[in-house]
N, C-alpha and C positions, 0 to 999 in steps of 0.2 A: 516684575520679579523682585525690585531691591524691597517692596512689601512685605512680600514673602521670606527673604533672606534676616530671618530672628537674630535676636541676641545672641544665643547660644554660635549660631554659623559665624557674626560678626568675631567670637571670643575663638575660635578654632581660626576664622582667618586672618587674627593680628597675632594669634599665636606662631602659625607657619609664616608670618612677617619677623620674628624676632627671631627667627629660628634661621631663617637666611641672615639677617642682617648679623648673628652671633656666628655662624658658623665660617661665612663670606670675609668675617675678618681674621676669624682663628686662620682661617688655612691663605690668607695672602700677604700673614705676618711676613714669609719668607721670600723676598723676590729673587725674582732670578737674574743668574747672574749673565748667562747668556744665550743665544736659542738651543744649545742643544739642551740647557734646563728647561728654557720654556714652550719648549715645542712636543720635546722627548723625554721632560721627566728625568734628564741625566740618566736616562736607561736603570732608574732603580726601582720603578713601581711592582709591587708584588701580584702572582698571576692572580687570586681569587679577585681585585682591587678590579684591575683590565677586566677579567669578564665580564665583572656585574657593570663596569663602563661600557660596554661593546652589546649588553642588552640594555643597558638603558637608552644608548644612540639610535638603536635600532627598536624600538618601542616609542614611538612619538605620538602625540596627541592623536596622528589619524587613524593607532593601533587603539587608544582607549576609546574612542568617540567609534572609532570603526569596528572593532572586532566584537564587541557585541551584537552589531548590528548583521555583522556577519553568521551572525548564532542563530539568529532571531528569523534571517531568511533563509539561510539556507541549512547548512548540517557541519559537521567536524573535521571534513575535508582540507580545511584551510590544514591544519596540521601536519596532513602529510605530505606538505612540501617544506617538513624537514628534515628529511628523506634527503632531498637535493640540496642543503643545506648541509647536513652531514658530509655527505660524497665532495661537497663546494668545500667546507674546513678541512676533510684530508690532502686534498690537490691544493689547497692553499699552502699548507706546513708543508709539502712534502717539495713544494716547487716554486714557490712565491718568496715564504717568508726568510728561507735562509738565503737567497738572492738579496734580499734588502740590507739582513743585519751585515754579509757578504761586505757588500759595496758601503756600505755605513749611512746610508742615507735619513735624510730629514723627510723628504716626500715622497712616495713610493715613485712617483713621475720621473725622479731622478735617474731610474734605474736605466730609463730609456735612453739620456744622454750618453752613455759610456758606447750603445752598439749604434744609435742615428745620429747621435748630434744633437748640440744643444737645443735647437728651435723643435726638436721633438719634444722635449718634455715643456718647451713652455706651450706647444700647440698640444699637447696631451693634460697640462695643468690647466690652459684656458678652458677645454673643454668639458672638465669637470666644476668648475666655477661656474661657469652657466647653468648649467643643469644642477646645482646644489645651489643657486640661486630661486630657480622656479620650485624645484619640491621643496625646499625647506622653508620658501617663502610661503607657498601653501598652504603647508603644515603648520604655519605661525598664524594666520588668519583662521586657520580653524580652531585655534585654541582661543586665540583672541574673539572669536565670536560667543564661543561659553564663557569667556571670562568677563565680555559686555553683557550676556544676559544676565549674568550673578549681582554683576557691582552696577552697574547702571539702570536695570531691569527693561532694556530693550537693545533692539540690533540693527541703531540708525547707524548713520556714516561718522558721525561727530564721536557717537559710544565706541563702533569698533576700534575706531583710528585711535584714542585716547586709551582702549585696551591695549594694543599692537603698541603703542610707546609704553607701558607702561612692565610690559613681557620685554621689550628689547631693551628699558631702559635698566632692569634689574638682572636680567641674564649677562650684560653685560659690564655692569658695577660690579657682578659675581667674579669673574673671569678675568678680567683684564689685564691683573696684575700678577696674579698668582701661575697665570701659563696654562700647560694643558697639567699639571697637577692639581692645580685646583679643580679643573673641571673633570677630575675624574674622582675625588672626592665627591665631590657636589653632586656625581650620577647615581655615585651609590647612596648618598641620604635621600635625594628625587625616588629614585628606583623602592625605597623603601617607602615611600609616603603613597606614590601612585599604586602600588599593589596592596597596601593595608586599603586604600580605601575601596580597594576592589573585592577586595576582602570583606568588609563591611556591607558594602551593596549585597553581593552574596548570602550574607549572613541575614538582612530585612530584607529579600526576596523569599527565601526558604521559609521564614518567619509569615509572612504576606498570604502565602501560599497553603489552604488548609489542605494537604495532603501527604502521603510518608513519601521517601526516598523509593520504595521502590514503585509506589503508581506514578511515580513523575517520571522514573525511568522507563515505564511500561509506554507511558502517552507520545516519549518521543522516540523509542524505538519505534509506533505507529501509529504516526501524527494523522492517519486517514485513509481513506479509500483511495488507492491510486500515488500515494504519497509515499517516498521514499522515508525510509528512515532517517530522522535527522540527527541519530547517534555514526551515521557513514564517515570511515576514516577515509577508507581505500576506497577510493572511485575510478573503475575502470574502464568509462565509457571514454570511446574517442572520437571527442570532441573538440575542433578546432578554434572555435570560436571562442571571444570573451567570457560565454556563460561557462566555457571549462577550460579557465585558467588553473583551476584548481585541480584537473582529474591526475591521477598517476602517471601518465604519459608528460604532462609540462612538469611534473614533480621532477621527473627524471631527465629532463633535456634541459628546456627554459630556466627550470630553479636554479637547475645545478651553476649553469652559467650566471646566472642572476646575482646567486650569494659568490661564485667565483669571483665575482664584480665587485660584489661591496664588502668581501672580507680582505679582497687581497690587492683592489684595484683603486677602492675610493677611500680617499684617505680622510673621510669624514670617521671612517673605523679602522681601518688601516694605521692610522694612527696611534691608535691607542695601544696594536698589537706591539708598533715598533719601540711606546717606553719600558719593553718588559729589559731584563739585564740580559740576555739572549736569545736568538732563534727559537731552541727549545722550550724556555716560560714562555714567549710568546706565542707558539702555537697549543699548549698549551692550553693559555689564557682563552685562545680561539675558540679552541674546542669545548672547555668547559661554559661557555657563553653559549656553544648552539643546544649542548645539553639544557642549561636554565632555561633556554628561552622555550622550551616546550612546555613547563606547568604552567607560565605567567600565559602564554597565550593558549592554553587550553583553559586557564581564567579569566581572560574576559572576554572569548566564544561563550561559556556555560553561564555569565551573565546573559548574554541572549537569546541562548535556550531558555531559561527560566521566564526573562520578559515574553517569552514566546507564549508559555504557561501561563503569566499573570496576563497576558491580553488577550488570547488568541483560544483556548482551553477554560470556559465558561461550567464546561463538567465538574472540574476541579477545583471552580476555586465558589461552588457552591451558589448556581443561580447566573443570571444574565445570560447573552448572546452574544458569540463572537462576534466580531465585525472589525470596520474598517477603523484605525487607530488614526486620528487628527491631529497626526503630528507637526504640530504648527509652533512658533514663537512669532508674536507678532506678526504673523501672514506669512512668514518664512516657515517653511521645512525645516525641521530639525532631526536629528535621529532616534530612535530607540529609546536610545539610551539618557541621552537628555530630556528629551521626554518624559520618562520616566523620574528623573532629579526633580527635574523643576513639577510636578503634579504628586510625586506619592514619597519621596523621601523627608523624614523627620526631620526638623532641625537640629543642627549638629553635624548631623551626620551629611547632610545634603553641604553645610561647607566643610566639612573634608574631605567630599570630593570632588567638588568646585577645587582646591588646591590641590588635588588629585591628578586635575587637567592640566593647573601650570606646572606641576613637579614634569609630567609627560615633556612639556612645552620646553619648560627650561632644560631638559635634561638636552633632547635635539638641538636647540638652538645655543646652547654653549659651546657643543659639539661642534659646530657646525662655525663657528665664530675662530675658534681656534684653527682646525683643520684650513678655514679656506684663509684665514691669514697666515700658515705655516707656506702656504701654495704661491701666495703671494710676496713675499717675503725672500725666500729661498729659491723657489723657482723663476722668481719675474725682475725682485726688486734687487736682489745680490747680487746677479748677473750684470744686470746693468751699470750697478755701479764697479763690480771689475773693471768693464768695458771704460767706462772713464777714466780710470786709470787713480780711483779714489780709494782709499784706504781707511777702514773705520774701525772703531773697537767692537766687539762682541754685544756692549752696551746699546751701541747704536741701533744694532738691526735687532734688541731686544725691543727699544722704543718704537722701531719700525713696526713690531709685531701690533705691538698695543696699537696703533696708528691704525695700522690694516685692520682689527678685527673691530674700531669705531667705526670704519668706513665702510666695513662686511653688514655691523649692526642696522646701521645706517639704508643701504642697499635692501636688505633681507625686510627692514620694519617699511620700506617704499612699495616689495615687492607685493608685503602682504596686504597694504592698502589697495595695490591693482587690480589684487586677486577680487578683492570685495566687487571695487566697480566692474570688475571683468564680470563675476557671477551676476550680477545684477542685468545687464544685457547680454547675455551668452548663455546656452541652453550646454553650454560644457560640462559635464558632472568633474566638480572640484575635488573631490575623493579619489575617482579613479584617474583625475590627471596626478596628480599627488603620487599615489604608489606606484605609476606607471612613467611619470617622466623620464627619468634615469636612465629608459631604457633608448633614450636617444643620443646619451654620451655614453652610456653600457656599451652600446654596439661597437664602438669604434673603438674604446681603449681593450677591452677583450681580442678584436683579431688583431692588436697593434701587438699589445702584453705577447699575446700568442706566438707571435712570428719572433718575439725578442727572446722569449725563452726559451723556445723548441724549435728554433731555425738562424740560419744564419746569414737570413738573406735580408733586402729591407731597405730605405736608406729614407733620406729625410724629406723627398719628394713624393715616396710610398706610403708613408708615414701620414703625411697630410691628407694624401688622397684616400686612405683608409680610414681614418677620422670623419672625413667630410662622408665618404661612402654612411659610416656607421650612424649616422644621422638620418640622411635622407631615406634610407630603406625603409625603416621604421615611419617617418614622414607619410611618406608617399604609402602606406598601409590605413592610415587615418581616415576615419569613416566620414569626414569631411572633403579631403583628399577626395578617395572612390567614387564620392556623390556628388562631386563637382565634374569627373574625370570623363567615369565609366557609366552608360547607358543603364536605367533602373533594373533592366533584366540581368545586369553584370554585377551589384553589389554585393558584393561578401563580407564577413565580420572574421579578422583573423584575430586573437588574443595575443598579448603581448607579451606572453613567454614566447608564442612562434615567431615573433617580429624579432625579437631580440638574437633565436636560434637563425636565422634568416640574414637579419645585418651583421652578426659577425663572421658567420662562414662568409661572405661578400666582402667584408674589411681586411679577414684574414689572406685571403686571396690575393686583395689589392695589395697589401702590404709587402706580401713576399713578393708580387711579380717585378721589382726591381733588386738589382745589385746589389749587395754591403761593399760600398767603395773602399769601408776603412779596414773589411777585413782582407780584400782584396790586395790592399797596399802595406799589411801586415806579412800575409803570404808571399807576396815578390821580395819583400828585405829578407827572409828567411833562406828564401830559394836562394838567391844572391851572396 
C-alpha cells in the first residue's frame, strides 16, 4: 500500500501533521493551574464546545471502520437505538447530572462515597479503568491497523506496534498538558476532519456510481427476492439473540440502559458533561450531542449502502456480476470500507481519509487518557495520600495527572498490541468485543448508581458484591462460557443488550439487599 499512497496523500498527510503540531500548541499555551482546571475545564467550557466533545468520544475508529460496514450488511436499524439514547439523555439530566454538579464532584464515582463509603468509589473507579482499558485498547489497534496499511503498506507485528506508538505517542503530546480543555478543543477539530472525509467518500461514491438518486433509492428499498429492505429504521421482530441487537425491543431496554451508562456513569463522557458552568448547560450539552449524533451516524451507515451498490448491484453500475468481495489486506480481512480506500479511492482523497481514521483515533483516545487519569488521581491517588497524612499543593496532583494519563498511554498502547497477538490466535471478533465490552463494568455500576440514587439502602459490602455480580452475569452469557458449560443441545446466543438488562436488575438487587449503616446512624442521632 505505501506504493500506492501518492504524492498528493503524502501532501494532505503532513498537512493534517502541521495542523496538530499548530494547533497542540496554541491551545496548551495555557496550563493549568490545578485539577479542577485540568480535569473540569474550571467549569467554563461552553455547551455547543461539550456536545460536539461528547460525539466525538463516542464516535471512535470502530464507528468509522464499523458503521459502514454496518450499511453494507445489514439496513438503518443501527439508528433507532437512538430512541434509547434520547430516553438515556433525559434520565440522565433529569437524575444524574444535577446530583454531580450537587456534591461538586471531579469523577462521577465520587458520588458513591457520600451514601457507601469511600472504598466504593474506588471499587466503582477500578472497575471502569479496566473495562476502558480493553475497549479503548481495542479501539486503538483498529485504527492503528489502517494506519500500518497507509504508512507502512502492510499489517506485520513490527508495522502495527510502530503505528499504536506512533497514535499514542501523538494523542498524548496533544493532551498532556493542556487538561481536559485541550482535549475537548482537539475533539471538535478531529470531529471536523473525520466527517469531511466521510463527506468526501460519499461524494466519489455517488460519483463512481452511474445512476440517479432515486434508482439507488429504489434498489435499496428492494435489495431482492426475499430480502428486506435495507432502507429499515424500525425493526420489530423479537429477537433475542446478537443478530437483534439492533431491533426496537433492545432500542427500548438494553440501549436505554447502555447510553444510561455512558452518558451518566462513565466518565470517559461523563466528563465532559461535568466542565459545562452548570447542571443545566451540561445536560444540555448532553442532549444536543444525542441529537448530532444521528446525521454523522446516518453518514457513515449510507457509505455502506452505497458500497453495497458499488459491489454487490452489477445492474447499476453498468455490466459485471455480483459476487463475493475479497476483502483482504495481506491475507488479513479487512472491512468494506477500507477495502474500498485502499483499491478505488483517488489520491488525495484516499489520504484524508487515512487521517480520517486517526482524527476518529485520536479523538477516543485523548478522551480516554484524560478521564481514566482524572479516576486515578482523585479517586485512588488523593485519597491515599490524605491517609498519609501528606499535604500537597494543587500543582502536585496537576503533575500527578500528567503522570497518570503517561502511564494510561502507556497501558492503552500495551493493550492495543495484545489485541493484535490476541486476533492472530483467537477466532474472537475484535469488533464486536470492542462495542460490547463495557457491558461487563456497565452491569454493575448501573444497579450500584441505581440503588444510590433511587434508594437508600446499600453499603460497601453490597456495593462490591454488586459490582462483582455485574460482571460475571454477563460473563457467564459468553458463547464461549455456554460451549464449554452447557451440552450442544442447550446452547443459546443472548445479545448483549439482554445481558446487560439481565446483570444489572441482579446488581441492583444485590446492592440494595443490605443496610445503609450510615444512614441508619444518621436516623438514631436525630431520634435522640
Amino acid at each position: 500500500m505505501g506504493a500506492q499512497f501518492a504524492l498528493a496523500d503524502w501532501i494532505v498527510f503532513a498537512s493534517y501533521v502541521g495542523l496538530l503540531l499548530i494547533t497542540g500548541w496554541y491551545f496548551n499555551r495555557q496550563k493549568s493551574a490545578n485539577t479542577q482546571d485540568y480535569f473540569l475545564g474550571g467549569n467554563q467550557m461552553p455547551v455547543w464546545l461539550v456536545a460536539i466533545s461528547v460525539l466525538a468520544t463516542s464516535q471512535s475508529a470502530a464507528t468509522f471502520l464499523g458503521g459502514p460496514d454496518q450499511g453494507y450488511r445489514s439496513d438503518l436499524s443501527y439508528l433507532a437505538t437512538n430512541v434509547g439514547a434520547f430516553i438515556a439523555a433525559i434520565l440522565v439530566m433529569r437524575y444524574f447530572i444535577p446530583r454531580f454538579y450537587e456534591n461538586k464532584v471531579s469523577t462521577v464515582y465520587e458520588l458513591l462515597e457520600s451514601q457507601f463509603g469511600e472504598s466504593a468509589k474506588k471499587q466503582a473507579g477500578c472497575l471502569y479503568l479496566f473495562g476502558r482499558i480493553f475497549a479503548s485498547g481495542a479501539r486503538l489497534y483498529m485504527a492503528a491497523i489502517a494506519v500500518s496499511m497507509i504508512l507502512f503498506g502492510d499489517i506485520a507485528a513490527a508495522s502495527v506496534i510502530s503505528a499504536t506508538a506512533i497514535l499514542v505517542a501523538v494523542g498524548l503530546g496533544y493532551s498532556v498538558i493542556g487538561g481536559i480543555r485541550t482535549v475537548i478543543y482537539s475533539d471538535v477539530i478531529q470531529c471536523v476532519v473525520y466527517v469531511t472525509a466521510a463527506f468526501l467518500v460519499i461524494y466519489f461514491l455517488l460519483v463512481s456510481i452511474p445512476a440517479d438518486f432515486g434508482e439507488i433509492w429504489a434498489v435499496l428499498d428492494n435489495p431482492g427476492v426475499d430480502e428486506k429492505s435495507k432502507l429499515t429504521i424500525f425493526n420489530w421482530d423479537l429477537d433475542f439473540s446478537s443478530a437483534g441487537v439492533f431491533n426496537m425491543w433492545s432500542a427500548l431496554t438494553g440501549f436505554v440502559l447502555l447510553n444510561i451508562a455512558a452518558f451518566g456513569l462513565d466518565q470517559d463522557m461523563t466528563q465532559r458533561v461535568l466542565t459545562c458552568k452548570n447542571a443545566k448547560e451540561g445536560g444540555r450539552s448532553l442532549l444536543l450531542s444525542v441529537v448530532l449524533v444521528i446525521p454523522v451516524m446516518l453518514l457513515f451507515i449510507a457509505i455502506g449502502l452505497l458500497l453495497y451498490v458499488f459491489y454487490q448491484r452489477p445492474d447499476l453500475m453498468l455490466g459485471g456480476e455480483a459476487g463475493a468481495v475479497n476483502q483482504t489486506f495481506s491475507g488479513e480481512k479487512v472491512t468494506i470500507f477500507m477495502y474500498y480506500v485502499l483499491n478505488e479511492m483517488p489520491a488525495g482523497v484516499r489520504g484524508f481519509v487515512t487521517i480520517g481514521v486517526i482524527a476518529a483515533a485520536l479523538s477516543t483516545l485523548n478522551s480516554g487518557l484524560n478521564s481514566m487519569a482524572s479516576v486515578l488521581v482523585q479517586d485512588i491517588y488523593r485519597p491515599w495520600t490524605l491517609k498519609r497524612k501528606k499535604r500537597h499543593s494543587d500543582k502536585h496532583f496537576v503533575r500527578a495527572g500528567q503522570v497518570a494519563m503517561a502511564t494510561v498511554a502507556f497501558v492503552l498502547g500495551a493493550m492495543a498490541i495484545l489485541c493484535y497477538f490476541w486476533q492472530q490466535f483467537s477466532d474472537t471478533p475484535l469488533l464486536a468485543f470492542a462495542l460490547s465490552v463495557m457491558v461487563f463494568s456497565y452491569s454493575g455500576l448501573l444497579g450500584v448508581f441505581a440503588a444510590a440514587i433511587f434508594t437508600k439502602r446499600g453499603n460497601q459490602q453490597t456495593v462490591l458484591w454488586a459490582l462483582i455480580c455485574g460482571f460475571c452475569v454477563p460473563l457467564i452469557f459468553q458463547p464461549y462460557i455456554i460451549q464449554s458449560v452447557l451440552p450442544a443441545q442447550h446452547h443459546f446466543d443472548l445479545g448483549f443488550t439482554w445481558q446487560l438488562c439481565i446483570g444489572t436488575f441482579i446488581s441492583f438487587l444485590v446492592c440494595i439487599s443490605g443496610k445503609n449503616k450510615s444512614n441508619e446512624q444518621q436516623l438514631s442521632k436525630v431520634i435522640i
